[in-house]
Structure formats: C-alpha cells, structure tokens
N, C-alpha and C positions, 0 to 999 in steps of 0.2 A: 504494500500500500504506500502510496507517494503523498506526500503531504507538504505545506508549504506551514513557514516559518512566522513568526508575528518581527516587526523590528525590534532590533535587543534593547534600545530607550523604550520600549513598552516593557519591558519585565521587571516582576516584583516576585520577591522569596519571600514565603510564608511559612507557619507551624502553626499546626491547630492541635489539641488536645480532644480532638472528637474525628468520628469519619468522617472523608468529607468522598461521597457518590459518586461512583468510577461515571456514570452515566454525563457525571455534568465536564467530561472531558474528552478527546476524542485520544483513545488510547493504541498508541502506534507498536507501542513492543511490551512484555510484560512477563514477569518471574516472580513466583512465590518460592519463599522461602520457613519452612517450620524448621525450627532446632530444637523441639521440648520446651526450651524454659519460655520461647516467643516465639511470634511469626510476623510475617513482614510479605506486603507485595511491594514488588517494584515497578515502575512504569516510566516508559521514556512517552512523551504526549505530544503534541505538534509545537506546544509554546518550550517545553523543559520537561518535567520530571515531575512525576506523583511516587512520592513513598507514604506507604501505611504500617507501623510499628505496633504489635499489640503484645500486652503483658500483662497475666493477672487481671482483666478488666482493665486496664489502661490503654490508653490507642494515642499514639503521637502520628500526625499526620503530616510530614513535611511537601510542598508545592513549590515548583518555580513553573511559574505562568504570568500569562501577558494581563495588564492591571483591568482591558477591557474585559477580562474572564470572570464573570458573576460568582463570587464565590459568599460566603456567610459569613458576619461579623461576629455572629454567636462562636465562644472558643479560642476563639484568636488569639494565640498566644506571644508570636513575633511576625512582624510585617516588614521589611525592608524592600528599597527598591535596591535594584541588581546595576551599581554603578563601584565603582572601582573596587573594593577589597573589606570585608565586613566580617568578624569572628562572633559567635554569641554563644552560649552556655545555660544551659536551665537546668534544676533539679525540681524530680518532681515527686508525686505521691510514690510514699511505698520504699524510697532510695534509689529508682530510676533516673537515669541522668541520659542528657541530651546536649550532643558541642555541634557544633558545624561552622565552618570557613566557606566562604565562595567567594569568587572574584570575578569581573570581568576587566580583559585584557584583549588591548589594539594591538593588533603588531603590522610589522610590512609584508606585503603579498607574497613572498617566498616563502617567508616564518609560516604565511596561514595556510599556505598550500601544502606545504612538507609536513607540516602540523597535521591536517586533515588526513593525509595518505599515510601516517601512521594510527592514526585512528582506525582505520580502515585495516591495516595490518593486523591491529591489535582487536579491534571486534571481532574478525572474520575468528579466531582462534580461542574468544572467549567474553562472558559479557552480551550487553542486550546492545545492537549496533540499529542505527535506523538513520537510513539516508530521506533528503527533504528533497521536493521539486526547489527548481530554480526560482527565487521570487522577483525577480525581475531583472537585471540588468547583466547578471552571469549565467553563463553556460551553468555550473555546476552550484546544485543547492548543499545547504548545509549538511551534519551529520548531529546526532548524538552518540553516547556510547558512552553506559554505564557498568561501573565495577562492581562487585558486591563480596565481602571477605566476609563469612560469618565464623563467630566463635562462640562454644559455649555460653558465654556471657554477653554477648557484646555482638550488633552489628557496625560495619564499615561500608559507607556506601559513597562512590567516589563519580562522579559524571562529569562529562566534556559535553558543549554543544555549542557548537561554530554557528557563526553568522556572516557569510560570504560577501554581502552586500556591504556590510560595512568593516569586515575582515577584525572581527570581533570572538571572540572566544571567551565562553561561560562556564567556569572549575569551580566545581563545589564539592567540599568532603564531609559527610555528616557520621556521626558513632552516635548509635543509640547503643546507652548501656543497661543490664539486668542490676538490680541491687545487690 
C-alpha cells in the first residue's frame, strides 16, 4: 500500500495514558509484540508512528502525527511539536516508567539520500519498513522504519521517517519500562 506523507512543520509527538483507536489512523505497517509481563503494538501510519504499551491495566499510548489528525484531549499526557530535539520522562502508576528522545534533522541531499538507502538496507533485513508515494516535487517518497528490542522488563522502540521534500529526517527513541 503506497501512501503519501503530511509536511514534517505539521507534526506533533504525543503520549496518552489511554487507547487511542487504530481506526482513527490509516495504518501502513504493524507488529504486536506480548513478552508476559506487557504487550505493545507497533504501527508505522502515513503521518509517523502509533505505539500502544499495556501493563497491568495501564496502556501508555505514544503518537507522532500530523496536528490536522483529530485526536482527544481527554489523557493527554505530553504534546510536543516535532521541531529540533526534545527529551521527556514520566513515571507513572504502579513504578512504570516512560523516556523518549526525538528529533528532527535537515541535512544536505547526499546525507538524505544515503541516509534513506540504508534505511532500506536495514528494513529489508529486519523491523517494520514502509515506503511513501512521492508528495510532490520528487521522484522518490519518503520511508519509515521502525526498531523494536524487547526485554523482559522493558520495551525499546527506535523509528526513522524521512521527508524528501524538505530533506528532513524524524528519530525518535522511546523505553517503556515494567516496575
């Protein structure tokens, strides 16, 4: 399925403390993961990334979508827009804990091109990979390509998602921990 990309000044990272309904996204690529003590889906979407974390009755839902994306104010835990480099940390019920980084980053059309083609290396071999139509002025559309390390205790969930048009690139690394 080929999908087109929102522009990367439209996105905003969010966490919610509740589900938030696969339905209100258009979901491009996806992996569930249960390790016993949690379970987690992961989704690459046409704007970024839907994670859903549950433990014990607790659901952390992490989102990077475009700001036009109707989503609920009820829950809302952190909202950030997706412009240069943002760390945040929450602890929550129970001794569950929650870090995540993301950044976006300009670089020069070489950097984003070689950049892209090993994304493409590296999905093809492992991870959720999901290429985008062209959204206007390039031959070639963006990618994502999410990581996911589970452990025992602890998920790691690491995503890239390029934006060709303005040669933009979206890194985010989040650890949802068990108490």
């Amino acid at each position: 399925m080929l999908s087109v990309r929102p522009k990367v000044t439209e996105l905003v990272f969010q966490l919610y403390g509740r589900v938030l309904h696969p339905e209100l996204f258009v979901i491009c690529a996806t992996r569930s993961v249960d390790r016993g003590g949690y379970a987690a889906t992961i989704a690459i979407t046409e704007a970024g990334h839907l994670i859903s974390w549950r433990k014990d009755g607790l659901t952390l839902t992490e989102v990077a979508t475009s700001l036009a994306q109707p989503l609920p104010q009820r829950r809302r835990l952190l909202s950030h827009r997706i412009a240069g480099e943002r760390s945040d940390r929450l602890e929550c019920r129970g001794g569950a804990g929650y870090q995540t980084c993301f950044q976006l980053e300009t670089v020069a059309q070489e950097v984003f091109w070689s950049f892209q083609q090993e994304l493409v290396v590296e999905g093809s071999k492992r991870g959720l990979l999901h290429r985008f139509e062209s959204g206007g002025r390039l031959a070639l559309g963006g990618l994502s390509w999410i990581h996911v390390e589970t452990r025992p205790r602890s998920l790691l969930v690491q995503s890239y998602h390029t934006f060709p048009d303005d040669l933009a690139i979206v890194k985010s690394q989040s650890l949802f921990e068990c108490p």
